[in-house]
C-alpha positions, 0 to 999 in steps of 0.5 A: 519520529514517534511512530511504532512500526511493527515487523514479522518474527523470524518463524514468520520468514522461513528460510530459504525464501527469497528475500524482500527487497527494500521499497516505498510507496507515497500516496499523495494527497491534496484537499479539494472541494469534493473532498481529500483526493489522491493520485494514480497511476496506471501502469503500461498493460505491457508490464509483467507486474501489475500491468494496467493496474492504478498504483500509488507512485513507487519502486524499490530503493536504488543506491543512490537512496542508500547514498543520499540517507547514509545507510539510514534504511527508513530515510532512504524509504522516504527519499526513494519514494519522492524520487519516484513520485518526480520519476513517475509523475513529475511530483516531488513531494518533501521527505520529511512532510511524509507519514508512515501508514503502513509496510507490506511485506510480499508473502514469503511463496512469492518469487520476486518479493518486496518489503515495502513502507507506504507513506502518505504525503501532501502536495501542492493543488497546483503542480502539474503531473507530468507522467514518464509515458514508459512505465506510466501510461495515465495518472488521474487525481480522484476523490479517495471514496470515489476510487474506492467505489469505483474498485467495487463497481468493477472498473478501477483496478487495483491490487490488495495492498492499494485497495486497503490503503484507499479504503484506510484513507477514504476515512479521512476528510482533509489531509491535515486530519489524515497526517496529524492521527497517522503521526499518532496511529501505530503503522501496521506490519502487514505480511499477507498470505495468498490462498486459492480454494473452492475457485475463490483467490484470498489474501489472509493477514494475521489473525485469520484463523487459516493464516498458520496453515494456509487453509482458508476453510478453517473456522473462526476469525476472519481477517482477509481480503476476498477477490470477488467478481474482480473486487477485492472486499476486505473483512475483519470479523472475530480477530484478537485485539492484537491483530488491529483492523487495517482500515480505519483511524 
């Protein structure tokens, strides 16, 4: 693998914080006519976490992942997150077919944290998708610009780390493309931080001139993600070169 993956600095996880449980997330994709096209799922409107939102097929690593891999953490990611794309959505794509496009980190705040490597993974055009009907209570294939439209006209939801995914893949037209410069792309770390203020909820990355203190009113680089009329807008404006933007090859 000769990719780069960039991880937080231990100022960045103070302790004491509850600590990420490893997980994977594949975005599968397929060439169409219309263009390149991804899977969702909705979530059960039941769930506590993310319930009704659209979602890439993914979980948290079991044992049986850590078994499989023989303790190799990233392989384990790779195997976890085809076990859940056969799970969720009766897909299986191959592990070793998958490239890596990013890894969030929940913010260290949270109660219930993750530390998640998103992949990006083709599948056969033909094969059907056969939802659990549980935790998954739809799944659509959608061209990957039109999902994101549809996230701004306010009626497909999704949470920050899908939305700048889809909004990172949109700039792609055929999967080959897309795998061949994200083999090539240094796969960010992203480790957000969520602030509320003046009635406005935020999601800062590093570079964002309030990321150190939490106070999204400090001037100066902008790199953050802005829930406005129930849409997330991602912007990156004025932000050190080490601190690349998240969408876009």
């Amino acid at each position: 693998m000769n990719r780069k993956t960039f991880f937080p600095r231990p100022d960045e996880q103070p302790a004491g914080k509850v600590e990420a449980r490893p997980a994977s997330t594949v975005v599968l994709l397929r060439d169409s006519p219309e263009g390149l096209e991804t899977l969702l799922l909705r979530r059960n409107k039941a769930l506590l976490f993310a319930g009704g939102y659209w979602v890439f097929p993914g979980g948290a690593l079991e044992p049986g992942d850590w078994e499989l891999a023989e303790g190799d953490e990233l392989r384990a990611t790779r195997l976890a997150a085809a076990r859940e794309a056969g799970e969720e959505a009766g897909l299986k794509p191959d592990p070793d077919a998958m490239v890596l496009i990013s890894h969030w980190t929940t913010p260290v705040d949270e109660p219930k944290r993750f530390s998640t490597w998103i992949y990006a993974a083709p599948v056969d055009s033909g094969t059907e998708v056969v939802i659990d009907g549980s935790e998954i209570h739809d799944a659509r294939w959608v061209n990957v610009a039109t999902a994101v439209a549809e996230h701004r006209n306010g009626s497909l939801g999704v949470l920050p780390p899908t939305f700048v995914t889809l909004c990172h893949v949109a700039h792609y037209q055929t999967v080959a493309e897309l795998l061949a410069r994200e083999r090539e792309r240094p796969a960010p770390e992203v480790l957000p931080r969520f602030c509320h203020g003046d009635g406005t909820v935020f999601v800062m990355f590093r570079g964002d001139a309030g990321y150190a203190s939490g106070d999204g009113s400090v001037p100066g680089a902008r790199h953050r993600a802005t829930l406005r009329d129930g849409c997330w807008h991602y912007e990156h404006r004025s932000v050190a070169p080490e601190f690349p933007c998240l969408i876009g090859p």
